[in-house]
mmCIF file of the N, C-alpha and C atoms, coordinates in Angstrom:
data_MODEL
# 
_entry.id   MODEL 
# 
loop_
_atom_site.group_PDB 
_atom_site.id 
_atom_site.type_symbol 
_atom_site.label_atom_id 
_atom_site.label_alt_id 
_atom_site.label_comp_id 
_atom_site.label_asym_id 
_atom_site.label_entity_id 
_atom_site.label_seq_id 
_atom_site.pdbx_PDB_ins_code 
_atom_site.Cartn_x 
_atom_site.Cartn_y 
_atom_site.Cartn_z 
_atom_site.occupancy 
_atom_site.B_iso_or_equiv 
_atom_site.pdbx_formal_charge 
_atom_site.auth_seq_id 
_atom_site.auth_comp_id 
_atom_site.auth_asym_id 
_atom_site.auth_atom_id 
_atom_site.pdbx_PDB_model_num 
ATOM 1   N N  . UNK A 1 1  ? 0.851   -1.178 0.000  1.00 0.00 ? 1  UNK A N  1 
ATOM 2   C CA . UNK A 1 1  ? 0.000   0.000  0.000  1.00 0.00 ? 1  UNK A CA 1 
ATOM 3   C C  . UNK A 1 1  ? 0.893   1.237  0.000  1.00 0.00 ? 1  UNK A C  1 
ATOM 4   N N  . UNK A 1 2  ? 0.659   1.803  -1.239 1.00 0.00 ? 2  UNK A N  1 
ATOM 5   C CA . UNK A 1 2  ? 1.640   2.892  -1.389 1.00 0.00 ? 2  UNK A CA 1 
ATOM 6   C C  . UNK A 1 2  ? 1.129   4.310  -0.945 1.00 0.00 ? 2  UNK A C  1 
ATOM 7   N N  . UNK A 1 3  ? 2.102   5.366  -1.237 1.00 0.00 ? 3  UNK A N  1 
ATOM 8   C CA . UNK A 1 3  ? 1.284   6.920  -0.500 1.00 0.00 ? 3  UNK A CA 1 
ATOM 9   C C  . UNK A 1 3  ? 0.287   7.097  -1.337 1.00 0.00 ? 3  UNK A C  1 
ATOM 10  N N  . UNK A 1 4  ? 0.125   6.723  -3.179 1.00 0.00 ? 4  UNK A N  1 
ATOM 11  C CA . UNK A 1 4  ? -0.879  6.910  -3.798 1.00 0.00 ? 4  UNK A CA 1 
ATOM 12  C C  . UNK A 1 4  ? -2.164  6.513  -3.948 1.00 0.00 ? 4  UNK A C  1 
ATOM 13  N N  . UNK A 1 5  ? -1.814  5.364  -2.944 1.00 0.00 ? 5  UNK A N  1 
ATOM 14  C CA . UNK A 1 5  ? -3.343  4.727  -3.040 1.00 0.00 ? 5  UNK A CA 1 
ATOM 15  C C  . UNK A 1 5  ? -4.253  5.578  -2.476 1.00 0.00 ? 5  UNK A C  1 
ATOM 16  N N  . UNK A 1 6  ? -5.759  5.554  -3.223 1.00 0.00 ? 6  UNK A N  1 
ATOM 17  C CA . UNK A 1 6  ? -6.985  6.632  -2.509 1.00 0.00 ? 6  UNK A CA 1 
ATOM 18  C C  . UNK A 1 6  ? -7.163  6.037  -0.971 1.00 0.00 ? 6  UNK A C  1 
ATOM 19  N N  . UNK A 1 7  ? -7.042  4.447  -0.965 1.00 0.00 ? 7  UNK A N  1 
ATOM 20  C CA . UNK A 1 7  ? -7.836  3.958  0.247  1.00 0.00 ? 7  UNK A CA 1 
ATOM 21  C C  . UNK A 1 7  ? -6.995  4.156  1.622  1.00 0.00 ? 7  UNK A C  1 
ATOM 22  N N  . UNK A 1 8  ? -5.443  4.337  1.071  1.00 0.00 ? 8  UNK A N  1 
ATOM 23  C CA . UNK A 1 8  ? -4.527  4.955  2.528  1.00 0.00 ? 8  UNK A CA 1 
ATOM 24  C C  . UNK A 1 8  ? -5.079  6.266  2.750  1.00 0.00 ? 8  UNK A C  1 
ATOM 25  N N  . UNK A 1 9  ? -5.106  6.978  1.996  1.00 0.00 ? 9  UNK A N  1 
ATOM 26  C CA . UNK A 1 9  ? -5.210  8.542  2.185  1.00 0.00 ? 9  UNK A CA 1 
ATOM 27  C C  . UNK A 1 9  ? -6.861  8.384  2.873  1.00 0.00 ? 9  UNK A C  1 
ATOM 28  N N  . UNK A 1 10 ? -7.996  7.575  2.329  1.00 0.00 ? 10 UNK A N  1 
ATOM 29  C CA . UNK A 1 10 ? -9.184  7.511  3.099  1.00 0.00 ? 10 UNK A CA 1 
ATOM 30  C C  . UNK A 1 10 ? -8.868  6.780  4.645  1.00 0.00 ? 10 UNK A C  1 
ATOM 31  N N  . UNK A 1 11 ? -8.396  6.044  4.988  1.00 0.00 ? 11 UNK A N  1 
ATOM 32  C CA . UNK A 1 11 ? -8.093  4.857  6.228  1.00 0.00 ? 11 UNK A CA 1 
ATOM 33  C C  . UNK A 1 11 ? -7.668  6.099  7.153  1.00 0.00 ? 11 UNK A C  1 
ATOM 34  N N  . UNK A 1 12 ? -6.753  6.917  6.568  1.00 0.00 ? 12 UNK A N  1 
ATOM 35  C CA . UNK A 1 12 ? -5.696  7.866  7.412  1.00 0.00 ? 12 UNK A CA 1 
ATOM 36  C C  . UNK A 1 12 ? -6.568  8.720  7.681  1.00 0.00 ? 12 UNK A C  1 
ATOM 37  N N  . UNK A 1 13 ? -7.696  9.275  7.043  1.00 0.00 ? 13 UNK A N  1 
ATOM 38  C CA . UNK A 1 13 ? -8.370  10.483 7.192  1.00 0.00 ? 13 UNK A CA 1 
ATOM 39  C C  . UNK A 1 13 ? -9.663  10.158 8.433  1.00 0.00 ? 13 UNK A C  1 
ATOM 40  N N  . UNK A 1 14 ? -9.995  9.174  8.036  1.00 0.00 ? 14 UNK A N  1 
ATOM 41  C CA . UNK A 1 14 ? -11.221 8.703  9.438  1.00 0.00 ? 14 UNK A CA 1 
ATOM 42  C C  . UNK A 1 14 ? -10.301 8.418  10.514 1.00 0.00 ? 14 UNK A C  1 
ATOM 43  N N  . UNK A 1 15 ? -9.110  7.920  10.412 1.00 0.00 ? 15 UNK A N  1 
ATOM 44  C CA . UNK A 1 15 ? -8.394  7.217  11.785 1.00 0.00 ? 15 UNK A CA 1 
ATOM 45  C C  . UNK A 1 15 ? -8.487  9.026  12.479 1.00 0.00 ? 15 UNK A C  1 
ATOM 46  N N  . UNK A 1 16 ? -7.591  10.045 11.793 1.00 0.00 ? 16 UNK A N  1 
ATOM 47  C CA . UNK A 1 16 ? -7.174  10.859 12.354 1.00 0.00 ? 16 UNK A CA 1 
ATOM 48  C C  . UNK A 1 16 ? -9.126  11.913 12.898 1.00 0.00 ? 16 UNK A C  1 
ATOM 49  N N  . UNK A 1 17 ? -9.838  11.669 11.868 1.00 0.00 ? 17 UNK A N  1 
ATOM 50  C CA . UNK A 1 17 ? -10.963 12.361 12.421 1.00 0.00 ? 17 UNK A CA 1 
ATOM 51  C C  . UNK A 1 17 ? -11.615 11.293 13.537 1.00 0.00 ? 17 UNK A C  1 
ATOM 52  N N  . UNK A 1 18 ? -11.560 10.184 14.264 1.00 0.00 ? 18 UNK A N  1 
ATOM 53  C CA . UNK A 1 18 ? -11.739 9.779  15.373 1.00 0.00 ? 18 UNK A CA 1 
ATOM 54  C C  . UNK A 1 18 ? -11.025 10.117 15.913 1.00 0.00 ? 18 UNK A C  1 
ATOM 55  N N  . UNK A 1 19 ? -9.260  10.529 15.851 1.00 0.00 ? 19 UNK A N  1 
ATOM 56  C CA . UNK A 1 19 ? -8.648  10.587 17.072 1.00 0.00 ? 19 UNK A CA 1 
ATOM 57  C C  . UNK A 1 19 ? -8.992  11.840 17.673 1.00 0.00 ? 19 UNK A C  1 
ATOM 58  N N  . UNK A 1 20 ? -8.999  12.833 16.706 1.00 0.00 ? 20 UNK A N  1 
ATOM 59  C CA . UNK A 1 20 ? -9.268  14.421 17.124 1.00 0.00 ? 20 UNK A CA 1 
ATOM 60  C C  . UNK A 1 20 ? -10.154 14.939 17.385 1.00 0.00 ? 20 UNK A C  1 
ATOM 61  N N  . UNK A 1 21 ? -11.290 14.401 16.394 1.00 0.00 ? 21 UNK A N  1 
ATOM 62  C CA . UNK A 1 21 ? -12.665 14.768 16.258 1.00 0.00 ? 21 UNK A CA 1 
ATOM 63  C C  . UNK A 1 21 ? -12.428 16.266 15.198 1.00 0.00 ? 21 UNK A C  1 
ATOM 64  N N  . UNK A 1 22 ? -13.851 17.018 14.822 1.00 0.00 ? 22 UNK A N  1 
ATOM 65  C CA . UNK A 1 22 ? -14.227 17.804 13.704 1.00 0.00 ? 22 UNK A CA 1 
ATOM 66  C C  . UNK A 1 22 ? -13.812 18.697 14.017 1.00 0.00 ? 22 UNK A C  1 
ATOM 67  N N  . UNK A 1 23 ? -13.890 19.492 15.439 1.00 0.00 ? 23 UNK A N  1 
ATOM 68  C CA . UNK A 1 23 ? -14.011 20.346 16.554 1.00 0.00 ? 23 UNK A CA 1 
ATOM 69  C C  . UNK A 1 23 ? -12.273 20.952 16.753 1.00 0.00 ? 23 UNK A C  1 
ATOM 70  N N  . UNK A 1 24 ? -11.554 19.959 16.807 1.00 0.00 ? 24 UNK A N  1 
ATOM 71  C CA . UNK A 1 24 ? -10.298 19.998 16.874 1.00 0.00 ? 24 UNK A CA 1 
ATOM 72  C C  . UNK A 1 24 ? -10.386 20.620 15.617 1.00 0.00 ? 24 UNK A C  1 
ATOM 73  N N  . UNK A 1 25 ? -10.337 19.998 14.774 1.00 0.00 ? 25 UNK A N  1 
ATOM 74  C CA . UNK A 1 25 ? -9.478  19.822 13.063 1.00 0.00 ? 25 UNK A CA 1 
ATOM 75  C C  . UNK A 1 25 ? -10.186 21.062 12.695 1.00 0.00 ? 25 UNK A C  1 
ATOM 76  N N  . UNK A 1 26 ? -11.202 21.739 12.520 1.00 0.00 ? 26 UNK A N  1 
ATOM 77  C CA . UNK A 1 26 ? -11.286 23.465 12.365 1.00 0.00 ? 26 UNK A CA 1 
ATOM 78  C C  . UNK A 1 26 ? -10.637 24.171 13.405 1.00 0.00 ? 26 UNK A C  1 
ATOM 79  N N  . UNK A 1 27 ? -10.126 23.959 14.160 1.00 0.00 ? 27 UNK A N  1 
ATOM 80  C CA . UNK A 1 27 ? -9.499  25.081 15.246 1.00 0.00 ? 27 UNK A CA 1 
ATOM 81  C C  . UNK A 1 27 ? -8.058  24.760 14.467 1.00 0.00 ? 27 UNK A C  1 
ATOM 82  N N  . UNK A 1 28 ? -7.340  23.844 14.645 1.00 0.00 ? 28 UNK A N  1 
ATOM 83  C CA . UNK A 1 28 ? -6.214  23.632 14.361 1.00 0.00 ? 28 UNK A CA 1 
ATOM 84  C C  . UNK A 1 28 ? -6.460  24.553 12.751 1.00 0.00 ? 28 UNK A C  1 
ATOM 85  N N  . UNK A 1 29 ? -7.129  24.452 11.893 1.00 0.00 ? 29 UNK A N  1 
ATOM 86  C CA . UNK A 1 29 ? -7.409  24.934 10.730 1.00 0.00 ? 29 UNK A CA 1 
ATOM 87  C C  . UNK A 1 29 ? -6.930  26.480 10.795 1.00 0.00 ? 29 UNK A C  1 
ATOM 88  N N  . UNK A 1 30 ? -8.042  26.984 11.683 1.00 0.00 ? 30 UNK A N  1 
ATOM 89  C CA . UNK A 1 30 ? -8.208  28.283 11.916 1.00 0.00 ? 30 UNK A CA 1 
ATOM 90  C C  . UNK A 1 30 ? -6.606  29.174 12.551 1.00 0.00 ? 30 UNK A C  1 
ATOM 91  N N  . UNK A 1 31 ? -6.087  28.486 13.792 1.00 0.00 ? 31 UNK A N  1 
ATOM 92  C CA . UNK A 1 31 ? -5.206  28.573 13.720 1.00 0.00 ? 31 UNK A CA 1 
ATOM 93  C C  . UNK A 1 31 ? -3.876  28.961 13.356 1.00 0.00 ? 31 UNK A C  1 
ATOM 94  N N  . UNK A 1 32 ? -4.217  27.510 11.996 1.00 0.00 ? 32 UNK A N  1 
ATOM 95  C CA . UNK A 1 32 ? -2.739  27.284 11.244 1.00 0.00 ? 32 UNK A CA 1 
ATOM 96  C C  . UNK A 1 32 ? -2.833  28.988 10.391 1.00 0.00 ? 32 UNK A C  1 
ATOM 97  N N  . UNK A 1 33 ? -4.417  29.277 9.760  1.00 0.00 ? 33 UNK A N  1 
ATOM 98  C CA . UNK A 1 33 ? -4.690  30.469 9.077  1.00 0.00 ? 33 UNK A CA 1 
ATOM 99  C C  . UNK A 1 33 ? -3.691  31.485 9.894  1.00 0.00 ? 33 UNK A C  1 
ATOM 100 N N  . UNK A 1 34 ? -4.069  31.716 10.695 1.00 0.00 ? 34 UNK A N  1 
ATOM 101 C CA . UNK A 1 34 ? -4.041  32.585 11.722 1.00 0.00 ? 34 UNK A CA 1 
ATOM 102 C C  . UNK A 1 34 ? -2.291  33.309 11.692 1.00 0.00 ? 34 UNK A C  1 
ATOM 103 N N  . UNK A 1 35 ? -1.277  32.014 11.968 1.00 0.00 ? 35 UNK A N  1 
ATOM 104 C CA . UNK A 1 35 ? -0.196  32.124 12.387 1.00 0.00 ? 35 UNK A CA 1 
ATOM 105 C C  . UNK A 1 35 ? 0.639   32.678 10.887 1.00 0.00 ? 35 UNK A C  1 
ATOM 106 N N  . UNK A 1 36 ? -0.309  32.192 10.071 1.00 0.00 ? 36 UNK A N  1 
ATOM 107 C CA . UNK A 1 36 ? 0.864   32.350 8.576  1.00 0.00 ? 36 UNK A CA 1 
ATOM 108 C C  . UNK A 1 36 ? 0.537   33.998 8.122  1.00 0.00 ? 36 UNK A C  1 
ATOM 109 N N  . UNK A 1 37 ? -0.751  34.350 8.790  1.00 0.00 ? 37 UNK A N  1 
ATOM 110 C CA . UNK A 1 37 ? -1.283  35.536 8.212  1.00 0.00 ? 37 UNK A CA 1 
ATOM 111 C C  . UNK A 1 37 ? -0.501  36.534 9.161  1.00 0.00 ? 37 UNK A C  1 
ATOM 112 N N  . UNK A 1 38 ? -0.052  35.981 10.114 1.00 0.00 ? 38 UNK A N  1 
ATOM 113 C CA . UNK A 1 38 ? 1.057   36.809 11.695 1.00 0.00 ? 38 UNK A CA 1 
ATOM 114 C C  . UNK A 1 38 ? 2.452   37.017 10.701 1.00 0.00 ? 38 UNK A C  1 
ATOM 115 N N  . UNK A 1 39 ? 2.345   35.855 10.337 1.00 0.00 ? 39 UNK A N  1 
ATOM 116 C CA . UNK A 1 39 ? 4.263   35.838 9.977  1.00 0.00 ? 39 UNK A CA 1 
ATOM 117 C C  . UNK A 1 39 ? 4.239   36.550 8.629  1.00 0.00 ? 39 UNK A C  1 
ATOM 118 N N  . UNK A 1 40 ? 2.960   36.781 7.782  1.00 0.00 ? 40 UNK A N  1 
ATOM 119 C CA . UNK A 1 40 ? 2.909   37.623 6.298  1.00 0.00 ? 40 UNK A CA 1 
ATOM 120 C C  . UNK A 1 40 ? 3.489   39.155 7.333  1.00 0.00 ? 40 UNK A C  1 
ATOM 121 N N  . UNK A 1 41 ? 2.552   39.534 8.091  1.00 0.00 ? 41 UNK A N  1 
ATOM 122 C CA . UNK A 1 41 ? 1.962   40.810 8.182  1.00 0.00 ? 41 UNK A CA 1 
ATOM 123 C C  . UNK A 1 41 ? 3.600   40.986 9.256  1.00 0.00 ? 41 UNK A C  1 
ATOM 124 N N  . UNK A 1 42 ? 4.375   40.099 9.773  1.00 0.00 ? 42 UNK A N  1 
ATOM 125 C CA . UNK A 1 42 ? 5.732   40.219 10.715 1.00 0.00 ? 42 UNK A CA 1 
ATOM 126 C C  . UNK A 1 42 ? 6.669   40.265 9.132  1.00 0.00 ? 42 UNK A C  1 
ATOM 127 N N  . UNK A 1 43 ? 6.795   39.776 8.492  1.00 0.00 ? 43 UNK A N  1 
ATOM 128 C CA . UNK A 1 43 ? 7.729   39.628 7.869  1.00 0.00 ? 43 UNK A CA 1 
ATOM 129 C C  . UNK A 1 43 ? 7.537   41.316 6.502  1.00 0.00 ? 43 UNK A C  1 
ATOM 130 N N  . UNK A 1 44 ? 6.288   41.714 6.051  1.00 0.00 ? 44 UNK A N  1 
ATOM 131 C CA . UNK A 1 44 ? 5.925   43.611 5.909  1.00 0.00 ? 44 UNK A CA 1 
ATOM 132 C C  . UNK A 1 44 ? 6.499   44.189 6.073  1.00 0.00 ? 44 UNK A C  1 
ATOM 133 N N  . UNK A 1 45 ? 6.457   43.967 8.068  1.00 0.00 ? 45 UNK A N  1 
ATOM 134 C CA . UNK A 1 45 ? 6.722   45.050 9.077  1.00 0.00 ? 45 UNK A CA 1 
ATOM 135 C C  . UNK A 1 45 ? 8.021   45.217 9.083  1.00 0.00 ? 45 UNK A C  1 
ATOM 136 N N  . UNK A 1 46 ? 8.751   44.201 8.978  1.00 0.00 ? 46 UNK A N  1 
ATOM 137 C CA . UNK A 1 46 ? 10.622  44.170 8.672  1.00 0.00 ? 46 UNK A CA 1 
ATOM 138 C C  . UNK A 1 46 ? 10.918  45.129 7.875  1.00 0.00 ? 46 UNK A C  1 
ATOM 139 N N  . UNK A 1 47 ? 10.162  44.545 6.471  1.00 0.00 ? 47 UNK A N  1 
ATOM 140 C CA . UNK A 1 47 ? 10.632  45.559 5.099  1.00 0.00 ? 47 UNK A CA 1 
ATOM 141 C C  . UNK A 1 47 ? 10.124  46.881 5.509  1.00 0.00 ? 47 UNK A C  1 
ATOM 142 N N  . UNK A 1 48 ? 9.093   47.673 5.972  1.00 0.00 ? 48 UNK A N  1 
ATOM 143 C CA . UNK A 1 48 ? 8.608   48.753 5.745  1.00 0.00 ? 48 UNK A CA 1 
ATOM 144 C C  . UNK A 1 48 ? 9.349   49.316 6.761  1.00 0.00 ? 48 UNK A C  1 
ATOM 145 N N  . UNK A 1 49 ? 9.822   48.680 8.014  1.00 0.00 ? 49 UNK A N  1 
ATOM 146 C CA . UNK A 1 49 ? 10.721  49.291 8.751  1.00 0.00 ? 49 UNK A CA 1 
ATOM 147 C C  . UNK A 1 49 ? 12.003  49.363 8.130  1.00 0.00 ? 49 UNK A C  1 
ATOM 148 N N  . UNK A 1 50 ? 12.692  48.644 7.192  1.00 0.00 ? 50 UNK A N  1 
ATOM 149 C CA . UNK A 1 50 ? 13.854  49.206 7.217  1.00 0.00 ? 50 UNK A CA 1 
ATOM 150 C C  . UNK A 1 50 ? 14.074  49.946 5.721  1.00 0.00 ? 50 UNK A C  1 
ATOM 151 N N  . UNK A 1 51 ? 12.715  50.227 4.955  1.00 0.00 ? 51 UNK A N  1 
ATOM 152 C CA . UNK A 1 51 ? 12.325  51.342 4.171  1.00 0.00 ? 51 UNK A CA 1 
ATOM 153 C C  . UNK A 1 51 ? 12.101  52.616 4.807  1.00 0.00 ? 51 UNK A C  1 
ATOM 154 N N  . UNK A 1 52 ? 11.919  52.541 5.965  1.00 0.00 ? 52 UNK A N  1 
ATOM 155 C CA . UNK A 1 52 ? 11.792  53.598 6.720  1.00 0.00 ? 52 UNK A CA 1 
ATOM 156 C C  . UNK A 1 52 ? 12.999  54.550 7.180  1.00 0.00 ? 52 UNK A C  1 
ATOM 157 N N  . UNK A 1 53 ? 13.609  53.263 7.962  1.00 0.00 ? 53 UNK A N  1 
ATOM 158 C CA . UNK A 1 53 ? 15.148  53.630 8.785  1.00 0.00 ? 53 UNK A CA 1 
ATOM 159 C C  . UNK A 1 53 ? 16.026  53.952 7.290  1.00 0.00 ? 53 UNK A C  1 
ATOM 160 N N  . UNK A 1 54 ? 15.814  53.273 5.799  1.00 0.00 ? 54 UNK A N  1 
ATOM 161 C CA . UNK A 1 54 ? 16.896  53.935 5.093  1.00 0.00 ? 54 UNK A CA 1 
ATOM 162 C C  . UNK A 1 54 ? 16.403  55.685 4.380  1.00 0.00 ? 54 UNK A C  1 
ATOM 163 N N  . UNK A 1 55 ? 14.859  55.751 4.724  1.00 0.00 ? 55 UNK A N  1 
ATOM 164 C CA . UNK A 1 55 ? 14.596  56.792 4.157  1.00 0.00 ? 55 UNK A CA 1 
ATOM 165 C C  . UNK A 1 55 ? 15.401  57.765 5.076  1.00 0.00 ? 55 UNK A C  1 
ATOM 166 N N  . UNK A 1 56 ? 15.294  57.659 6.577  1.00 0.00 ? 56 UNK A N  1 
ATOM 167 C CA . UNK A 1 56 ? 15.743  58.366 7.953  1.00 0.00 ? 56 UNK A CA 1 
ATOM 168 C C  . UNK A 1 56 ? 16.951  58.857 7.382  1.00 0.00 ? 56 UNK A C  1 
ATOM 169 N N  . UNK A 1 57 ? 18.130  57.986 6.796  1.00 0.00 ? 57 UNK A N  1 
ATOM 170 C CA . UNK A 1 57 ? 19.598  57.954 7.026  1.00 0.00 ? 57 UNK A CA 1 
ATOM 171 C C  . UNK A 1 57 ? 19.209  58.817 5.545  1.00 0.00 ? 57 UNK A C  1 
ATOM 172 N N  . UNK A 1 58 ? 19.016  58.798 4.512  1.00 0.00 ? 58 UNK A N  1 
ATOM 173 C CA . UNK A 1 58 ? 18.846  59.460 3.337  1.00 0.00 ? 58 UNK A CA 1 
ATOM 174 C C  . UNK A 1 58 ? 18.631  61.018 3.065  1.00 0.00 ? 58 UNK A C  1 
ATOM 175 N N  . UNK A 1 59 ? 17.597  61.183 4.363  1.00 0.00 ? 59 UNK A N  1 
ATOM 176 C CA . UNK A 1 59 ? 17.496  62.465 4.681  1.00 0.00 ? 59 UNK A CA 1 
ATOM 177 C C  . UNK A 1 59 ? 18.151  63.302 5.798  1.00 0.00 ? 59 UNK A C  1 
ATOM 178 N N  . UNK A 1 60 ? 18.322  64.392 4.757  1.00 0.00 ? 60 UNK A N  1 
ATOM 179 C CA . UNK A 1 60 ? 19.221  65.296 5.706  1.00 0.00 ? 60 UNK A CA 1 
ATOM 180 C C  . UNK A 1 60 ? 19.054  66.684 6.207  1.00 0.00 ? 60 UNK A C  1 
ATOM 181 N N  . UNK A 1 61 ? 19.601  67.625 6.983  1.00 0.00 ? 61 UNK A N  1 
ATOM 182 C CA . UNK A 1 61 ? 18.599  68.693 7.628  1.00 0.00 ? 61 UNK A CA 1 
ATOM 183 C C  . UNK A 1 61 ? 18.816  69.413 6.104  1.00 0.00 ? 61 UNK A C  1 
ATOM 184 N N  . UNK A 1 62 ? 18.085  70.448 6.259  1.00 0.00 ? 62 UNK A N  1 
ATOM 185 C CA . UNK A 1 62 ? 17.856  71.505 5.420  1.00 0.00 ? 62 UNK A CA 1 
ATOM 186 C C  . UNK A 1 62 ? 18.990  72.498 5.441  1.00 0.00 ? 62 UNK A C  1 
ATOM 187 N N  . UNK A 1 63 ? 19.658  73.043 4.401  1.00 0.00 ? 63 UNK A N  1 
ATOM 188 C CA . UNK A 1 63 ? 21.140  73.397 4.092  1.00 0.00 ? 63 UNK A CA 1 
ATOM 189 C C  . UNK A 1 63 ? 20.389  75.071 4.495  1.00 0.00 ? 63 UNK A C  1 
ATOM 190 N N  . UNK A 1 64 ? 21.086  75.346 5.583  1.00 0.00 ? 64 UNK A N  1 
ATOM 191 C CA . UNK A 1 64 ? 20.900  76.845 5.939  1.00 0.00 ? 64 UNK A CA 1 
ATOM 192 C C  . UNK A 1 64 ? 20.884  77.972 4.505  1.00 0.00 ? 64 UNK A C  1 
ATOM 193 N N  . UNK A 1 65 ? 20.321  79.268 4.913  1.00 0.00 ? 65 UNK A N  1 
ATOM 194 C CA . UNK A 1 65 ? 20.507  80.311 4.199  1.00 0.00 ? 65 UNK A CA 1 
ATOM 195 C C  . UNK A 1 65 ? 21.479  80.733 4.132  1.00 0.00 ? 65 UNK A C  1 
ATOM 196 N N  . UNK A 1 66 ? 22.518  81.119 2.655  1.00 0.00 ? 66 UNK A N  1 
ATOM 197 C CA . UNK A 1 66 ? 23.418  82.022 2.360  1.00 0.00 ? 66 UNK A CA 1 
ATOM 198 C C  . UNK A 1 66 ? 23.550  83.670 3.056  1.00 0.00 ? 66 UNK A C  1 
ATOM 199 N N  . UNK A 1 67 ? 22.321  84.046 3.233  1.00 0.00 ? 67 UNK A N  1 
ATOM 200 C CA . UNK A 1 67 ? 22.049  85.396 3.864  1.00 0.00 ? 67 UNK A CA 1 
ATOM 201 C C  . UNK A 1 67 ? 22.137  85.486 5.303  1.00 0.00 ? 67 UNK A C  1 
ATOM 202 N N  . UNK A 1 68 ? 21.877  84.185 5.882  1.00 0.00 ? 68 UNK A N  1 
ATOM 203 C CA . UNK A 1 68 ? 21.975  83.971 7.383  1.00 0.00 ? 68 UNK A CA 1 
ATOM 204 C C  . UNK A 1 68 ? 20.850  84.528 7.992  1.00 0.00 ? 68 UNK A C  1 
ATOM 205 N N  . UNK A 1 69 ? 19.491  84.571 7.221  1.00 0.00 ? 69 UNK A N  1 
ATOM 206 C CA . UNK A 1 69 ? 18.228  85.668 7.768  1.00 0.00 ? 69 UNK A CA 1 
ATOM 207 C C  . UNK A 1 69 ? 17.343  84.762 8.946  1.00 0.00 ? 69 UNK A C  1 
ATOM 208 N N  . UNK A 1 70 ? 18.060  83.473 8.980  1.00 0.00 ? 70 UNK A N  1 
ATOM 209 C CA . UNK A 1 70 ? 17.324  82.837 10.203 1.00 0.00 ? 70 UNK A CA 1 
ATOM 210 C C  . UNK A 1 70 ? 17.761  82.763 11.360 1.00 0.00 ? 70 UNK A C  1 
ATOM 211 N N  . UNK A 1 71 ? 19.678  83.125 10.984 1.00 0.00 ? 71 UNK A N  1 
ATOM 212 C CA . UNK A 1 71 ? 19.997  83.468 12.658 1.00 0.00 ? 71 UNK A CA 1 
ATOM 213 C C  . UNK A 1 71 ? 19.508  84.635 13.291 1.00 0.00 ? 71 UNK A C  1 
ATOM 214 N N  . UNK A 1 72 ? 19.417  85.203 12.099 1.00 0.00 ? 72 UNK A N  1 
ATOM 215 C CA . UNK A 1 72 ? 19.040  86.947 12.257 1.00 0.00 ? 72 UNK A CA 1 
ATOM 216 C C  . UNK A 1 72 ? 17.940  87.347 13.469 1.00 0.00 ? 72 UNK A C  1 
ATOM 217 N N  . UNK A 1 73 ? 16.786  86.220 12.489 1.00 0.00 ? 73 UNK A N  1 
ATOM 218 C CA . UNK A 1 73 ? 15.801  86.819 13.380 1.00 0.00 ? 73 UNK A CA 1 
ATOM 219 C C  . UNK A 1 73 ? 16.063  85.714 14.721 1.00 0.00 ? 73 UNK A C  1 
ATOM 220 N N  . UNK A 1 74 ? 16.002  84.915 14.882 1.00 0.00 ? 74 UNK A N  1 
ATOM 221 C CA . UNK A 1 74 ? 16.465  83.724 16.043 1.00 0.00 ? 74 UNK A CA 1 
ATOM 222 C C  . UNK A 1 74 ? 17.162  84.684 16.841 1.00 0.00 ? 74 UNK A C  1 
ATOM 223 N N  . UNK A 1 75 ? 18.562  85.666 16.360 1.00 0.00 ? 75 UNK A N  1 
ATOM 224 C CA . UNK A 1 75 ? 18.689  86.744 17.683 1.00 0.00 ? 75 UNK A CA 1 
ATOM 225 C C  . UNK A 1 75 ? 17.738  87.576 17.732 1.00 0.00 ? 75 UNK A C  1 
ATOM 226 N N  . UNK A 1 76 ? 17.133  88.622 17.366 1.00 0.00 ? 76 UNK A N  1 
ATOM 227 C CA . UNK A 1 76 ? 16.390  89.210 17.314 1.00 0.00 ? 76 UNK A CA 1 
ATOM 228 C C  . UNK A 1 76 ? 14.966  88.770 18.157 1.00 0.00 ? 76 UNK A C  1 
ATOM 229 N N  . UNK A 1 77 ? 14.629  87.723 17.848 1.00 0.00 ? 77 UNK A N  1 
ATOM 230 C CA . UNK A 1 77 ? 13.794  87.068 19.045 1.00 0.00 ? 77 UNK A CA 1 
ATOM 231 C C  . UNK A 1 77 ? 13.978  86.731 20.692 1.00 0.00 ? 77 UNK A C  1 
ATOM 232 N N  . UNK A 1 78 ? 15.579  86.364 20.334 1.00 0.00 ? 78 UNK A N  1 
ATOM 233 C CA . UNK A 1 78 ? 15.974  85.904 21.830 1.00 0.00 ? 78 UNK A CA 1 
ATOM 234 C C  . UNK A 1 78 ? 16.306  87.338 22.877 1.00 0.00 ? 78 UNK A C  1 
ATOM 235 N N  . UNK A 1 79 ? 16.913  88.741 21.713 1.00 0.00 ? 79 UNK A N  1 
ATOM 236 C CA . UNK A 1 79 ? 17.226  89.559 22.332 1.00 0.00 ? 79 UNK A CA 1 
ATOM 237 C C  . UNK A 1 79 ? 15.856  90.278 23.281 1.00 0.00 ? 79 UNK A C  1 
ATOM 238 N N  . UNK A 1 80 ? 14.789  90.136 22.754 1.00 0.00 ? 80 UNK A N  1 
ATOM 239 C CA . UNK A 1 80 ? 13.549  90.737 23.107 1.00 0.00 ? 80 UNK A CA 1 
ATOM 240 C C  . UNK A 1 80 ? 12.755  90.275 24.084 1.00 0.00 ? 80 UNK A C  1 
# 
């Protein structure tokens, strides 16, 4: 009796739905859903985080004014 035969794959399928019952075998179902849809939505979160952290390192402050009109007023504020 090989893995192809229909009547192993039937023998195996009632043995295992007596051992577990129906009740089991949708939870375990639900479950198994469950954990792969965790590890899609974990394995995202990796990429979009480190799309993130390279956008971070990519950007850089804003290259001051030639005229210097923001220290200007920055004293001008602090003096007052």
């Amino acid at each position: 009796m090989g893995l192809d035969s229909i009547w192993h794959w039937a023998i195996l399928l009632v043995i295992i739905l007596l051992v577990f019952g129906t009740g089991k075998l949708t939870r375990v179902g639900s479950d198994l859903g469950n954990a792969v849809r965790g590890f899609k939505k974990a394995m995202q979160g990796d990429e979009d985080e480190e799309k993130r952290k390279a956008q971070e390192k990519l950007q850089a402050d804003p290259a001051p004014d030639a005229s210097g009109s923001t220290s200007k007023q920055r004293d001008s504020s602090e003096s007052k």
